[in-house]
N, C-alpha and C positions, 0 to 999 in steps of 0.2 A: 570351565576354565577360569583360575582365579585372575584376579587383575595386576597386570605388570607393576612391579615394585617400583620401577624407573621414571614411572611418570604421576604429577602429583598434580591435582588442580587448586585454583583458589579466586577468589574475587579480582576484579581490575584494580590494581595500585595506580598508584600516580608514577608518570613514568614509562607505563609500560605501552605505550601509545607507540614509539619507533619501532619494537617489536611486531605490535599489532599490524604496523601500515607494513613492514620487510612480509607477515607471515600473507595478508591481503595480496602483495604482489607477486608471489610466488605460488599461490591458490587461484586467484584470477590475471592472468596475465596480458589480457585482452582489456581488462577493462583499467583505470586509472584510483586512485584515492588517496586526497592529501590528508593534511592534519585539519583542515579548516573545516572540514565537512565531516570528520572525525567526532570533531568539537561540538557542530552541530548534531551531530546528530545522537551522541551519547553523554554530551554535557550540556546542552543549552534546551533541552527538551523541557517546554514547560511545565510536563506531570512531575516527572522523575529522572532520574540521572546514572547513568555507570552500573547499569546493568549487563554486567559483561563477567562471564565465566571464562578461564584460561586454563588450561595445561601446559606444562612446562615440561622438560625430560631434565633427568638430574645432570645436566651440565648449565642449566637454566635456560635452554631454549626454547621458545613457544611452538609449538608444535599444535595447538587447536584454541577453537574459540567458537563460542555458542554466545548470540547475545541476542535483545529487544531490547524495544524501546517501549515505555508504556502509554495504553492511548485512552483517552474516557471515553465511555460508548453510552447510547441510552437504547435499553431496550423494551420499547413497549412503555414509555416514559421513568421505566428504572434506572438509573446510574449504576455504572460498573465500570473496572480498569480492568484492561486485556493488555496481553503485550504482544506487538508485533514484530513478530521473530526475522532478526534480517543478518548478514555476515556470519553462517555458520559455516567455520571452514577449517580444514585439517592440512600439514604440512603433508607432502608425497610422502616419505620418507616412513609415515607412521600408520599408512591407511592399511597396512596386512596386517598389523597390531592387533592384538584379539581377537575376538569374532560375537559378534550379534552384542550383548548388553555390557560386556570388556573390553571392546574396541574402543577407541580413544575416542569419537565422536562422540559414542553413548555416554562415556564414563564423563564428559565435559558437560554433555546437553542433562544427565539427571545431577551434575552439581548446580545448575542453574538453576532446575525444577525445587531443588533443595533451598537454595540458598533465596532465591527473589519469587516464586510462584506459589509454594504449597503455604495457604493460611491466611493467602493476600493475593493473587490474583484471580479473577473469575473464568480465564483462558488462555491460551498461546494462540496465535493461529499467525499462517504466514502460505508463504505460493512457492510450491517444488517441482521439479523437474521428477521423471519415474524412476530413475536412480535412486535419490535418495528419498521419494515415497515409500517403496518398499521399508527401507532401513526403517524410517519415521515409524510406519505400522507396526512392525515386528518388534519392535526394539524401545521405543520412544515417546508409547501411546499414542500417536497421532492416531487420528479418525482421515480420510482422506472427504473431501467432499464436493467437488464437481469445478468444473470451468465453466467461464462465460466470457469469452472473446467473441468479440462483435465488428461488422468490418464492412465499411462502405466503396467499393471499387469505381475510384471518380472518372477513370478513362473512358469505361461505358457507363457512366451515371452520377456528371458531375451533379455540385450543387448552386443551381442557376443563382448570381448574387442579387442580394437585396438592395433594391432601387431606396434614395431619399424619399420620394412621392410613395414607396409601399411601408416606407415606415413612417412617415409622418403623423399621415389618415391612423392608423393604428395606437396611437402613443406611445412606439417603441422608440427607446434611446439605449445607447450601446455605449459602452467604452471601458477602456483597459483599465483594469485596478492596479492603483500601486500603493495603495492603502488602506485596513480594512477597523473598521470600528463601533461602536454600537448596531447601526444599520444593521451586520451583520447578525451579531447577535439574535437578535431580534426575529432577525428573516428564519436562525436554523430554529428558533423557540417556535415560530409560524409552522412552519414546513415538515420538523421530524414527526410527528405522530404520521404524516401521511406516506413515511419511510418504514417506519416500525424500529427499526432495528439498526443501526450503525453508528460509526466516529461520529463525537459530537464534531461537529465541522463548525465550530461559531469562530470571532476573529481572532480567539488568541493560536487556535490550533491553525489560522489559515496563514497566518504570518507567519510561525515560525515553519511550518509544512513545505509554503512556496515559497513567498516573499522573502523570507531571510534565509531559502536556503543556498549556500555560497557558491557552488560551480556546477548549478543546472540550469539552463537557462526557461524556466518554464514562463507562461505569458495567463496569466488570465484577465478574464471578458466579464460584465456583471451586465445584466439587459433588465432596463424597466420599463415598467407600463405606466404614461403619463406621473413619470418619475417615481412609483415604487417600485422598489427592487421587487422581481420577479421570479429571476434565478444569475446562475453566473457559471462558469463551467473554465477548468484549467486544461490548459494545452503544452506541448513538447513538440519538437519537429525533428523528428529523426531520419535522415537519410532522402529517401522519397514517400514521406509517409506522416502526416499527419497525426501523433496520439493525444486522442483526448482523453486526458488523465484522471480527471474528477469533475462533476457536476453535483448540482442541487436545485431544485427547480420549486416552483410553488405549480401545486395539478390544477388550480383553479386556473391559468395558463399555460393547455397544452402547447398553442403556438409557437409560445417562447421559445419553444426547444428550437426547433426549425430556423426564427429568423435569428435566433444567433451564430448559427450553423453557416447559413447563407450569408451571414455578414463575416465572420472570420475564414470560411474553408477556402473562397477563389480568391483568399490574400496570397495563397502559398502554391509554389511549384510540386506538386503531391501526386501520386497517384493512389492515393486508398487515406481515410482516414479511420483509424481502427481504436479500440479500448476493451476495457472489463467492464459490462453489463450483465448482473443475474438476469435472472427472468421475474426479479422482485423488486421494487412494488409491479404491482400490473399494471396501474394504470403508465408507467412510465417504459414497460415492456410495449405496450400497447404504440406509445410513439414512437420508438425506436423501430417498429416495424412498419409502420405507415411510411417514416424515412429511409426505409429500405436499408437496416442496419440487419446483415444477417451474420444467424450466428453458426461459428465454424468453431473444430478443434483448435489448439489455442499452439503455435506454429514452433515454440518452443516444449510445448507438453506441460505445460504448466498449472497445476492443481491448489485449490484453496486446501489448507490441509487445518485442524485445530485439536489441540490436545488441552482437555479439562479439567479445572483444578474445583475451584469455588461454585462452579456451576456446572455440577454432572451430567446437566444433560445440553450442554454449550452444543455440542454439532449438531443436534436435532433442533437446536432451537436456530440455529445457521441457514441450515438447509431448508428453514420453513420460512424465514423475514431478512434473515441481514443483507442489506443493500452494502455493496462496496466498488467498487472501482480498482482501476490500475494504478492511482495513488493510495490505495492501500498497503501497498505494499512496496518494497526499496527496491523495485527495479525502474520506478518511472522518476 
C-alpha cells in the first residue's frame, strides 16, 4: 500500500510547540502538559535539543509526533548517546491511515530514524504498553525486552523507621538534595563500573532530570557514611503509593540501601512503595530482596522495548547489563 500523498513529515520548527501541546491533549486526555515542561524537556536538555519529528495533513494540521530526548550512557566504561523515546502520539482521526509501515505512526517514527538516529545514535529504547509493542516489533524494529516492577506492600510489611541512636553509631547522615555538584560527579565515576551499563547519572544530568524539572514534584535523599556520599535515590508520591524513581548506590554499602529507606518511607501516608528494578547488577538484586522488594508484572504492561542503530547488538547487550529504573523513562 503506497503512502498517503496528504500527509507529509518534517523536523520541529519554531513555533510549532501550540500545535504540539493541542495534538498532546487530544492524544492523552487524562494527563496535563504545559509549555514549560515542553521546554524542558526538548530544549533545555543538556546533550541535545529538538529532536522531534512531525506530521502534518495538507491543511497544516499536526496529526503525529515521534520524539526523544538524548542521554549519555557508559557502557562497560564506553560512552555512547541513546535516545529515549518519549511523546509518541497520533491524532484519532488518522490512526486507520495505512496499515503496518504506511500508517502515520510508522511513516513519522522512520522520519526520525532518518533524520536524528541512523549515523549518530548507538540506540532508541523507551517503555510501551502491548498495544503498541506489537506495532514497535512488526513495523519499527523494536526488539521488545522484559519488565522489572518491583513493589513493597507496607500495610503487611511496613518499614520500621530509623531511630537518631541507630544512625548515629553507624555514621549515617541523610538529607534532602537540592543541589548537586562535583560530589556527585565523582560518586557516578566511583560507582558505574559496578552498574556496568546505564545513564550516566553525574550532576549535570541530575539537575536537569529532577531538580529543574518544572511541574514534577520529585524529592530526592543522598545518605553518607561518616560523611561520604554513599548513595542517594529519587522519589515521587503518587496517589497512595510511594515510587521510587531512580537510585545509585555505592555496593561497598549494602546497608545504605535500607536505612535510607527506613528514613524516608514512614514519612509518607502510603501503602506500597513500588519502581523499575532489573534483576541487574546482582549484587543490587540481591538487596532488594533481602528488603522484601518483589517482583510482579508491571500493572500498566509496560515493557523496555530498544531498536538499534550504531550498536547492532544494543538489546542483547540490554538484556545482559543495563541497569535502569522508572526515571528512565517520561512517565515518572
Amino acid at each position: 500500500m503506497p503512502a498517503d500523498a496528504r500527509f507529509t513529515s518534517r523536523p520541529f520548527h519554531a513555533g510549532d510547540e501550540e500545535q504540539i501541546l493541542a495534538l498532546f491533549a487530544r492524544a492523552f486526555p487524562h494527563a496535563t502538559r504545559g509549555i514549560e515542561h515542553f521546554r524542558w524537556e526538548y530544549q533545555r536538555n543538556p546533550v541535545d535539543n529538538e529532536r522531534i519529528s512531525l506530521t502534518f495533513d495538507d491543511a497544516g494540521r499536526l496529526v503525529a509526533q515521534y520524539a526523544g530526548y538524548p542521554v549519555r550512557m557508559v557502557d562497560e566504561g564506553r560512552d555512547l548517546v541513546a535516545h529515549q523515546i518519549g511523546d509518541i502520539m497520533t491524532d484519532r482521526s488518522v490512526r486507520q491511515v495505512g496499515r503496518g509501515p504506511t500508517s502515520i505512526l510508522a511513516r513519522t517514527a522512520q522520519h526520525f530514524y532518518d533524520t536524528f538516529c541512523r549515523g549518530e545514535i548507538a540506540f532508541n529504547y523507551g517503555f510501551t504498553t502491548a498495544t503498541h509493542r506489537e506495532l514497535s516489533v512488526r513495523f519499527l524494529g523494536s526488539d521488545a525486552v522484559e519488565t522489572a516492577y518491583r513493589v513493597r506492600e507496607l500495610g503487611r510489611n511496613p518499614f520500621p523507621p530509623i531511630t537518631r541512636f541507630e544512625r548515629w553509631p553507624r555514621g549515617w547522615q541523610l538529607e534532602l538534595v537540592n543541589e548537586v555538584g562535583v560530589e556527585f560527579d565523582r560518586f557516578f565515576d566511583r560507582v558505574a563500573p559496578s552498574y556496568r551499563f546505564l545513564v550516566r547519572r553525574d550532576a549535570r544530568y541530575l539537575r536537569w532530570r529532577y531538580l529543574e524539572c518544572p511541574d514534577v514534584p520529585y524529592f530526592m535523599v543522598a545518605i553518607r557514611k561518616w560523611r561520604r556520599l554513599v548513595g542517594w535515590s529519587v522519589f515521587g508520591v503518587r496517589d497512595a503509593r510511594l515510587v521510587w524513581g531512580d537510585a545509585l548506590f555505592d555496593r561497598r554499602y549494602p546497608k545504605a540501601v535500607g536505612a535510607l529507606l527506613r528514613h524516608v518511607v514512614p514519612s509518607y501516608q502510603v501503602d506500597r512503595i513500588d519502581g523499575w528494578f532489573p534483576s541487574r547488577p546482582a549484587w543490587f538484586d540481591t538487596i532488594l530482596r533481602e528488603l522484601q522488594f518483589e517482583t510482579r508484572p508491571d500493572p500498566q504492561d509496560l515493557s523496555l522495548m530498544s531498536v538499534p542503530f550504531e550498536v547492532p547488538d544494543a538489546s542483547a547487550r540490554i538484556r545482559e547489563r543495563l541497569y535502569y529504573t522508572y526515571g528512565d523513562s517520561d512517565l515518572f
